[in-house]
C-alpha positions in Angstrom: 0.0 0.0 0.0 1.2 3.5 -0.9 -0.4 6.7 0.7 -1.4 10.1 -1.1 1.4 12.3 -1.7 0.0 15.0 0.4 -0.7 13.2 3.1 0.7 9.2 3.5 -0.7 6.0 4.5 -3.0 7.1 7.7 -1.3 6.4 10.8 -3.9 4.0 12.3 -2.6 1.7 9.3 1.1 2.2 10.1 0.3 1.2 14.0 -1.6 -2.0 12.9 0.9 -3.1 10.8 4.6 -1.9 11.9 6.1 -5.0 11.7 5.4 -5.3 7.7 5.6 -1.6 6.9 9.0 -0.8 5.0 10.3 2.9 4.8 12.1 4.7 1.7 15.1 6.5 3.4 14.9 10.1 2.3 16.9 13.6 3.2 15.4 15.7 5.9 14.1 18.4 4.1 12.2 16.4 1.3 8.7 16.0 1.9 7.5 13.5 -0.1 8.5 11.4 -3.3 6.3 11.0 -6.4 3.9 8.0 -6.1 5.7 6.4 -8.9 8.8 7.2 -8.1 8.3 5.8 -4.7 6.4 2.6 -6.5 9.9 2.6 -8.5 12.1 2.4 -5.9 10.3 -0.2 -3.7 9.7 -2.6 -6.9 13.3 -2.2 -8.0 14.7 -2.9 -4.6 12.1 -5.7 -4.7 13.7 -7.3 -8.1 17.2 -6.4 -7.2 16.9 -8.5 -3.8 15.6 -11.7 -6.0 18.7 -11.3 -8.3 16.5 -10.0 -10.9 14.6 -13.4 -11.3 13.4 -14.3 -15.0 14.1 -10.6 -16.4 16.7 -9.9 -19.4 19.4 -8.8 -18.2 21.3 -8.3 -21.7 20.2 -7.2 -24.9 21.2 -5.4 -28.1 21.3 -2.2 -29.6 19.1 -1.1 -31.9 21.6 0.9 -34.2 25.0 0.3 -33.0 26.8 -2.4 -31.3 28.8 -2.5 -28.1 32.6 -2.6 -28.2 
């Protein structure tokens, strides 16, 4: 579950479940992240912590090739 930009998941949720809830570590003066950049970051940290299971992780140019 992700909460509203302007406001978060409601606290009451956060309470009920702390022991599942995970936090993106940000700088103290930032107030929120993008929805989708905050979707991003948890689903790539997600993927990166299951070796990138069953995703490509080569591929090809479309013009030029690599050295």
């Amino acid at each position: 579950m992700f909460g509203k930009e302007s406001a978060g998941i409601p606290e009451e949720l956060l309470v009920e479940h702390e022991e599942t809830c995970v936090r993106i570590p940000m700088l103290t003066k930032i107030r929120s992240l993008n929805l989708s950049n905050a979707v991003a970051v948890v689903l790539y940290e997600a993927l990166r912590q299951n070796q990138f299971a069953g995703m490509q992780r080569e591929g090809e140019l479309h013009r030029l090739n690599w050295n």
